[in-house]
N, C-alpha and C positions, 0 to 999 in steps of 0.2 A: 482379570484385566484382558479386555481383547487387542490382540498385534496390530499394528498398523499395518495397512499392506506394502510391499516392496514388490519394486517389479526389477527386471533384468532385460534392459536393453541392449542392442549389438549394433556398432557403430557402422553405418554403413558407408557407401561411397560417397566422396566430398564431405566426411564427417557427418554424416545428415545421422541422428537419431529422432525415431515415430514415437510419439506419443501416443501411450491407451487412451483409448476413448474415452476412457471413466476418469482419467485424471483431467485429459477437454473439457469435457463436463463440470468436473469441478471448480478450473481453473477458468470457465467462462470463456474457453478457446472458440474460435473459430478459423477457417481456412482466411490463409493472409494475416492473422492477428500479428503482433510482436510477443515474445516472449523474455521476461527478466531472468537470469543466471546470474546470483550474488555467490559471491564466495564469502562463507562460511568457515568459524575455529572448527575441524573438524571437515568439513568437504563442501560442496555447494548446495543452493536450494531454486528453485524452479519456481516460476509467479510471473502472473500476471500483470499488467499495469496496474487495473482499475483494482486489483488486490492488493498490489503494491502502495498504491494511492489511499484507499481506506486505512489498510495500516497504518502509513504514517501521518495521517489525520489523523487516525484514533491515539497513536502518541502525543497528538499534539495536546489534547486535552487533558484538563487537569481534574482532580478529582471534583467533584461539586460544581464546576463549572457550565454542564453541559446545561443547552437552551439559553447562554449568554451572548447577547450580542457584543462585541468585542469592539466592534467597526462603530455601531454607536456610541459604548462607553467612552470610547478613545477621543469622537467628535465633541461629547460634552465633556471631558476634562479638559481638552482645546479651550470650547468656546468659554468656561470658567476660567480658564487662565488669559482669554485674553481680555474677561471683561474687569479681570482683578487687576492686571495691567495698565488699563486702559486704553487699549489700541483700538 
């Protein structure tokens, strides 16, 4: 089983901690980007928006679901129910 790597950062003036490069890199950073800091059972976790954002997309989905269009289904059970109705 290979370690994940841990780094050790030292807080500097105005609280400012640097980020390694390699974890920019992974986390799709750039200079000026926003960064997420969720707290976690156990201590915090580091992310990106648009990492953030797929995440919880990819929660949103259910199993067997994927390639459903959602926004159409929901238009045709509408328009079935209003034409059962008769409106």
């Amino acid at each position: 089983m290979t370690a994940l790597p841990s780094y050790h950062l030292k807080l500097q003036a105005q609280g400012r901690l640097v980020v390694p490069t390699d974890v920019r890199t992974d986390l799709g950073l750039k200079e000026g980007d926003e960064v997420i800091l969720l707290k976690e059972a156990g201590g915090y976790r580091l992310t990106s928006r648009s990492l953030l954002a797929k995440a919880l997309l990819g929660s949103l989905h259910k199993e067997g679901t994927q390639g459903l269009d959602l926004t159409a289904e929901l238009l045709s059970d509408r328009q079935a129910e209003t034409v059962q109705k008769g409106w």
